[in-house]
C-alpha positions in Angstrom: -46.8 -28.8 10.9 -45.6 -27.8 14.6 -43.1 -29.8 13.6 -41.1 -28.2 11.3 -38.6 -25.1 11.9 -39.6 -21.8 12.6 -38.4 -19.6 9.4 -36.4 -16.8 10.0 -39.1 -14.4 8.7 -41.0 -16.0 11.2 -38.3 -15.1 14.5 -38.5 -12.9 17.0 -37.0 -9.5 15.9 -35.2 -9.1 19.4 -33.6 -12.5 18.8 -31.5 -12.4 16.6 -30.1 -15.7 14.9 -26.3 -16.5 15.8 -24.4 -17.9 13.4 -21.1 -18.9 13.2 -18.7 -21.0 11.7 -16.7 -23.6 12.9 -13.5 -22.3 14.2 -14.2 -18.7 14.2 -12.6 -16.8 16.8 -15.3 -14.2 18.1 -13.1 -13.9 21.3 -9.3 -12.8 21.0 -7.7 -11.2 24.3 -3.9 -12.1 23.8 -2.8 -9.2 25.9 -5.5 -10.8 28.7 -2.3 -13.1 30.7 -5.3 -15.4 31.5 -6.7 -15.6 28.4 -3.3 -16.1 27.0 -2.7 -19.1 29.0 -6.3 -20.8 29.0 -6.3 -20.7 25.1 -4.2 -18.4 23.0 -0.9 -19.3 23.6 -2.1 -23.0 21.8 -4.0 -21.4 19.1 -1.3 -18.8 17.9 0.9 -21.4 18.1 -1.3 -23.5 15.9 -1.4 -20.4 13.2 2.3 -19.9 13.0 3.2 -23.7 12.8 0.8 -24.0 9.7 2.5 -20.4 8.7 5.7 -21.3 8.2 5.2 -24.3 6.3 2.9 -22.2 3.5 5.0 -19.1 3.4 8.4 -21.9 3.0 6.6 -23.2 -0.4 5.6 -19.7 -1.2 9.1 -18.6 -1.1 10.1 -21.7 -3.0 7.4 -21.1 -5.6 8.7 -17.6 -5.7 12.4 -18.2 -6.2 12.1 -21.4 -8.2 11.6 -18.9 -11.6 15.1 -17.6 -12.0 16.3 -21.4 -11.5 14.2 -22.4 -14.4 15.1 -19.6 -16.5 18.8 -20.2 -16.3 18.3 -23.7 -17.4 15.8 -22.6 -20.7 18.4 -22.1 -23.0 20.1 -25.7 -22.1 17.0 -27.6 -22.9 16.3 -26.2 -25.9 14.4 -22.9 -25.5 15.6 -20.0 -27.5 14.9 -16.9 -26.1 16.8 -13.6 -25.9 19.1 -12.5 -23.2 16.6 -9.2 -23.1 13.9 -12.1 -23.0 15.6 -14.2 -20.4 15.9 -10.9 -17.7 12.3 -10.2 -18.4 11.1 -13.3 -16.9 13.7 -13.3 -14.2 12.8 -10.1 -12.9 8.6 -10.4 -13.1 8.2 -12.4 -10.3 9.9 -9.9 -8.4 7.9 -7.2 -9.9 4.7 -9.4 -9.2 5.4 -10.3 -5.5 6.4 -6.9 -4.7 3.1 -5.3 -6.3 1.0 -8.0 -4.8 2.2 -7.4 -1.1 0.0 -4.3 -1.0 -3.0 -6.2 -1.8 -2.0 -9.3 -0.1 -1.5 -7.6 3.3 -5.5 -6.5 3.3 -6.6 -9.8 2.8 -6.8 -11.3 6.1 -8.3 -8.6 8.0 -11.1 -8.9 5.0 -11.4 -12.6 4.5 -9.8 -14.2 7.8 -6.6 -15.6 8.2 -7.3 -19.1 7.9 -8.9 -18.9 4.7 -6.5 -16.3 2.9 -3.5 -18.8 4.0 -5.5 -22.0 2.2 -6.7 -19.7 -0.7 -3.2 -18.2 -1.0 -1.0 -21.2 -1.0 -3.5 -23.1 -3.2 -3.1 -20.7 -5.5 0.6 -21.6 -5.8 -0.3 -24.7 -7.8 -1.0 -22.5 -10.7 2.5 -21.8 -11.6 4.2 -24.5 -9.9 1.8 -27.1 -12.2 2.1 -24.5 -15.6 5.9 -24.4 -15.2 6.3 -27.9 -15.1 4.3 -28.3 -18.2 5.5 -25.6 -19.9 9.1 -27.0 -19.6 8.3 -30.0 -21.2 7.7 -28.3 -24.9 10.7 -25.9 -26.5 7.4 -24.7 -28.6 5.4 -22.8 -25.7 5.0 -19.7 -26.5 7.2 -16.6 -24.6 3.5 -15.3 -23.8 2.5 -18.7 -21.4 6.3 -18.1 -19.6 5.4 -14.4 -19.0 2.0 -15.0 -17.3 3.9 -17.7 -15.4 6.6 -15.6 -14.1 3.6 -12.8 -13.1 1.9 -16.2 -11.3 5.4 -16.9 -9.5 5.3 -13.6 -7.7 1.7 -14.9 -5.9 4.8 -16.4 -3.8 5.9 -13.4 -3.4 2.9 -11.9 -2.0 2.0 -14.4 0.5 4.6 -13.4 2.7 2.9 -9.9 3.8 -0.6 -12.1 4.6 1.2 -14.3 6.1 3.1 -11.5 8.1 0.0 -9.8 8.8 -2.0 -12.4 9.8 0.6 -13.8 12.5 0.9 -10.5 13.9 -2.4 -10.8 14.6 -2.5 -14.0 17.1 0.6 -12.6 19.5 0.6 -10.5 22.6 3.4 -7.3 22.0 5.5 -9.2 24.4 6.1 -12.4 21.7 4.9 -11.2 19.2 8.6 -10.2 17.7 10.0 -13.6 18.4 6.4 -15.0 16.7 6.9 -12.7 13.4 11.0 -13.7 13.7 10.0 -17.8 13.3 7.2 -17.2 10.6 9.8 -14.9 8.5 13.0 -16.0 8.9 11.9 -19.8 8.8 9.5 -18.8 6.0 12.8 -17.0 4.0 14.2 -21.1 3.9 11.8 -21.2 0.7 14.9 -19.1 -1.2 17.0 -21.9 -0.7 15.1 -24.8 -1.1 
């Protein structure tokens, strides 16, 4: 029985249990030169070079929907030209809505998570377009919940924004945001 572990009812009141996850950052100084040196500069750098990457397929995710519905009508799908605009312009009207959200979402569930959770949520249009396409019988319904989906793209880019601003000093942290955005933006044209 001595043995075993204490239970937490069991524990000191003054002693409080620490625990914390892997890779948490409890300690974040960047405006600390020496702190910036020892370890920020390398984990900020870390952040925005996994950034740019996510926000670049959100952007493509994003964007890909006006590609696809200016092909619908060549392979067979026949909507109207009032039909056609509607799901051109939802992802717009998505991504712009969900950046208000989006932009609390790291301060509330970390950056690191919100970036996975955010970018693996991009597989839900990206995967439903592609299978949507392959039928000139889907309903208009499943192609306007996918264009509202596409604008999840759309969103990412103020968590992704708001979470690299987080990780810089004031010094670099416009040449930081610059990179993450302007590199991110390639996800138009890709």
């Amino acid at each position: 029985l001595d043995e075993l572990p204490a239970l937490p009812e069991f524990q000191e009141i003054h002693e409080p249990a620490k625990h914390s996850m892997a890779g948490v950052i409890e300690d974040w100084r960047p405006e600390d030169a020496a702190f910036w040196e020892a370890n920020g500069r390398r984990i900020a750098r870390r952040n925005l070079w996994i950034s740019i990457p996510a926000l670049l397929l959100a952007f493509s995710v994003w964007m890909v929907w006006s590609v696809v519905v200016a092909r619908l009508p060549a392979i067979g799908f026949d909507f109207a030209a009032g039909q056609l605009f509607w799901l051109a312009a939802l992802p717009g009207l998505s991504g712009a809505t969900l950046r208000i959200f989006y932009s609390f979402m790291v301060p509330i569930f970390g950056g690191r998570l919100w970036t996975a959770f955010s970018t693996a949520s991009l597989l839900l249009p990206a995967l439903g377009i592609g299978y949507a396409v392959q039928n000139p019988d889907t309903p208009y319904l499943i192609f306007l919940v996918l264009a509202l989906l596409c604008g999840f793209g759309g969103g990412n880019f103020a968590s992704s924004m708001a979470n690299i601003s987080f990780f810089f000093p004031k010094a670099e942290k416009g040449n930081a945001l610059a990179l993450n955005a302007g590199l991110g933006n390639l996800g138009v044209s890709v």
